[in-house]
Structure formats: C-alpha cells, structure tokens
C-alpha positions, 0 to 999 in steps of 0.5 A, a space after each residue: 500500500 502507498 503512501 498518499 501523495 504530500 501536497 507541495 509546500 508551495 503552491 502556485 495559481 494564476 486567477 485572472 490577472 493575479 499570480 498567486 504563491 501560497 507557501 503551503 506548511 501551515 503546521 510549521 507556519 509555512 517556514 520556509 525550506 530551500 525547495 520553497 524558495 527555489 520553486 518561487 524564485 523559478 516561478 516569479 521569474 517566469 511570471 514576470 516575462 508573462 503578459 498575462 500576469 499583471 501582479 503577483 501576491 504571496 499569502 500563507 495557507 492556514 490561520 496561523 500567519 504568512 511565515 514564521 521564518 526559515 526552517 529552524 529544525 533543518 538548520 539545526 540538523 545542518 550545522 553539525 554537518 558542516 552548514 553547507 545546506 543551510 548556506 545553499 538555502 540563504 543563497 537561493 533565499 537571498 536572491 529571492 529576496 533581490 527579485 522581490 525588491 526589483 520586480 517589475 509588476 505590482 507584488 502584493 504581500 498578505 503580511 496577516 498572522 505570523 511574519 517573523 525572519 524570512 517571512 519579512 524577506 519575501 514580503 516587506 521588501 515588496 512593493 505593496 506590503 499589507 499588514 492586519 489586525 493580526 500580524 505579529 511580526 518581528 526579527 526574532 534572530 538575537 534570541 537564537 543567536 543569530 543575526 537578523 538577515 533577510 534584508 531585514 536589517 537594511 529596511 530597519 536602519 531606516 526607520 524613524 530614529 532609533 526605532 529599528 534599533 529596538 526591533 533588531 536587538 530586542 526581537 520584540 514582535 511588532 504588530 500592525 501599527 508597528 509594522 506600518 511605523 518601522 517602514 515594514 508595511 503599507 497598508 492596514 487592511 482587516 483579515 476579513 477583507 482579505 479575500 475581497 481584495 484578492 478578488 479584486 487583484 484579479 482584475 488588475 489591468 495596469 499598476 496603478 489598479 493595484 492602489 487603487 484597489 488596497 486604498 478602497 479597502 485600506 483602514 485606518 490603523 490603530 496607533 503605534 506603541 513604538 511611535 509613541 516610545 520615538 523620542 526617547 528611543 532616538 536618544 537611548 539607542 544612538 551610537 555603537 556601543 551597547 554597553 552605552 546604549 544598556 547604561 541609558 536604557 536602564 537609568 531610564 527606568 520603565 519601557 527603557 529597563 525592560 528593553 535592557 533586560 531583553 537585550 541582556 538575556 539575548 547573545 552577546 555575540 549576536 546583539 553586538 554583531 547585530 548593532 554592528 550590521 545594523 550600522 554598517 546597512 545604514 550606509 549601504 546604498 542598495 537592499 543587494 549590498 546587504 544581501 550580501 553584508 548578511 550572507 558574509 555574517 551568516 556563514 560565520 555564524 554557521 561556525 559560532 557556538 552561539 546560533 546551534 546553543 540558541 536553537 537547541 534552547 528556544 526550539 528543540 530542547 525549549 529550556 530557555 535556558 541558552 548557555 551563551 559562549 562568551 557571556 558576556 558583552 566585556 568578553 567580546 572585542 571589536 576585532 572579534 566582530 569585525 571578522 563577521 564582516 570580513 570579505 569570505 574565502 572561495 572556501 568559506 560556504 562557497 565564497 560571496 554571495 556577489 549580489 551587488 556585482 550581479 547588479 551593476 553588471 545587469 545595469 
C-alpha cells in the first residue's frame, strides 16, 4: 500500500490577472525550506516575462500567519554537518529576496498572522506590503543567536530614529501599527477583507489598479506603541556601543529597563554583531549590498557556538535556558566582530554571495 501523495509546500495559481504563491506548511507556519524558495524564485521569474500576469501576491495557507521564518529544525540538523545546506538555502533565499525588491509588476504581500525572519524577506521588501489586525511580526534572530538577515536589517536602519534599533536587538514582535511605523508595511487592511481584495487583484489591468484597489479597502490603523516610545528611543539607542546604549536604557527606568533586560538575556555575540550590521546597512546604498553584508555574517555564524546553543534552547530542547559562549558583552572585542564582516574565502560556504556585482553588471 502507498503512501498518499504530500501536497507541495508551495503552491502556485494564476486567477485572472493575479499570480498567486501560497507557501503551503501551515503546521510549521509555512517556514520556509530551500525547495520553497527555489520553486518561487523559478516561478516569479517566469511570471514576470508573462503578459498575462499583471501582479503577483504571496499569502500563507492556514490561520496561523504568512511565515514564521526559515526552517529552524533543518538548520539545526545542518550545522553539525558542516552548514553547507543551510548556506545553499540563504543563497537561493537571498536572491529571492533581490527579485522581490526589483520586480517589475505590482507584488502584493498578505503580511496577516505570523511574519517573523524570512517571512519579512519575501514580503516587506515588496512593493505593496499589507499588514492586519493580526500580524505579529518581528526579527526574532538575537534570541537564537543569530543575526537578523533577510534584508531585514537594511529596511530597519531606516526607520524613524532609533526605532529599528529596538526591533533588531530586542526581537520584540511588532504588530500592525508597528509594522506600518518601522517602514515594514503599507497598508492596514482587516483579515476579513482579505479575500475581497484578492478578488479584486484579479482584475488588475495596469499598476496603478493595484492602489487603487488596497486604498478602497485600506483602514485606518490603530496607533503605534513604538511611535509613541520615538523620542526617547532616538536618544537611548544612538551610537555603537551597547554597553552605552544598556547604561541609558536602564537609568531610564520603565519601557527603557525592560528593553535592557531583553537585550541582556539575548547573545552577546549576536546583539553586538547585530548593532554592528545594523550600522554598517545604514550606509549601504542598495537592499543587494546587504544581501550580501548578511550572507558574509551568516556563514560565520554557521561556525559560532552561539546560533546551534540558541536553537537547541528556544526550539528543540525549549529550556530557555541558552548557555551563551562568551557571556558576556566585556568578553567580546571589536576585532572579534569585525571578522563577521570580513570579505569570505572561495572556501568559506562557497565564497560571496556577489549580489551587488550581479547588479551593476545587469545595469
């Protein structure tokens, strides 16, 4: 007797004019494995060459959110093995991400639930990013002794003041208003309204149907507790000193204490490379350059104590309990971060990731 046919993780249609992909692993929150990301990459390419194809939306099956993220389990399982499916994985994941900044026709993201890590890479950077009274979003990578990636932290150092700061060390989940104040989405749009407006991308004849078509379904959001919180963020997390940044927030008290105390119990390694990255984005001048600037940090981190000691804590063991190595923020130097960033060998994962050269030799 055979087994029954499994359902491929990713799904894709075309209704009228709209192209649709829905990741399809709602028990995992749609994570994202490497064939996910090779198929859509494939396919949004050859929609975007498709004269019947006026938009695309990726939305995620289930109730439960769009994405949660990369496979944690799965990078788990590889790095003892070396990382090599897990570099193979961000290097297709990555030039995902690229395609959706740079496409050439409307690209909706339903950002409804769950929108964490690798769900932020392929849908805020698209061009039409629409958040619900559902979303919880967020880059959740410190916990786990990583490095936000994605793009994620090209987008948040430009956010208001250090607004984007907070979000990167504390892997605080956003919600809608957030979201929409960071710069991550567009559009507040109710969960219920979701399917009226899909329907209406059907019939998407020119770019300009898609706003018109969000802007009649589009709500005024409720008011963001990170706005709010604006002014003094903008002079608590200044600077590229965490231990300056930790001293401020804990003398003043309040929301400030207990942002450091989330910061505190997070890797060392993790948010010092992290404020670090966050920086050097802000100077990037396109999302390629830190596509590739999180490919670098992210195949050393494949080699860090850390990241495998995170995961183990917060997904397969769920202790809480991370045993970070070094400890503490006074143990790690700036020469120790730098080597982060560093340019990576031909043997180092397979060598640069080169986003940015592809770039400007297609320009």
């Amino acid at each position: 007797m055979s087994d029954a046919p499994t359902e491929p993780e990713v799904l894709f249609e075309v209704r009228g004019a709209l192209g649709i992909i829905t990741l399809n692993r709602p028990r995992a929150v749609n994570a994202l494995t490497h064939g996910m990301v090779e198929a859509a990459l494939d396919q949004l390419t050859a929609w975007s060459d498709d004269d019947s194809v006026a938009c695309v939306m990726i939305t995620g099956a289930g109730d439960r959110g769009l994405c949660a993220g990369g496979d944690i389990v799965a990078i788990y399982r590889d790095i003892p093995e070396g990382g090599a499916g897990t570099a193979a994985f961000w290097r297709t994941e990555y030039r995902l991400n690229a395609l959706i900044s740079n496409y050439p026709k409307p690209f909706i993201a339903f950002m409804d639930g769950l929108v964490l890590g690798g769900g932020v890479g392929i849908s805020a950077h698209g061009s039409h990013r629409i958040v619900t009274e559902r979303t919880r979003s967020g880059m959740p990578e410190t916990t786990i002794g990583f490095v936000p990636d994605v793009g994620g932290l090209y987008l948040l150092s430009r956010a208001p003041g250090e607004a984007g700061t907070h979000a990167a060390l504390t892997s605080s989940h956003l919600d809608a208003a957030d979201a929409l104040f960071l710069g991550l989405a567009d559009a507040y749009v109710p969960s219920t309204k979701l399917a009226d407006v899909a329907t209406a991308l059907e019939a998407v004849r020119r770019a300009e149907d898609v706003d018109r078509i969000i802007e009649q379904f589009a709500e005024t959001a409720p008011g963001s507790a990170l706005a709010g919180q604006a002014t003094w963020m903008a002079k608590d997390y200044a600077g590229d000193s965490i231990e300056r940044i930790l001293g401020r927030l804990r003398v003043r008290g309040g929301h400030g204490a207990e942002a450091a105390e989330l910061i505190a119990a997070k890797s060392p390694t993790a948010v010092k490379t992290t404020l670090a990255a966050l920086r050097r984005a802000a100077g990037l001048s396109s999302l390629e350059e830190a596509l590739d600037q999180d490919y670098r940090v992210g195949a050393r981190m494949l080699a860090s104590h850390d990241f495998l000691e995170g995961i183990r804590a917060q997904v397969i063991d769920k202790d809480r309990q991370p045993k970070w190595s070094p400890a503490n923020f006074e143990q790690i130097s700036p020469e120790m971060i730098r080597d982060y960033f560093e340019p990576l060998g031909p043997d180092e994962q397979g060598g640069e990731l080169g986003l940015a050269t592809d770039a400007k030799e297609r320009a």
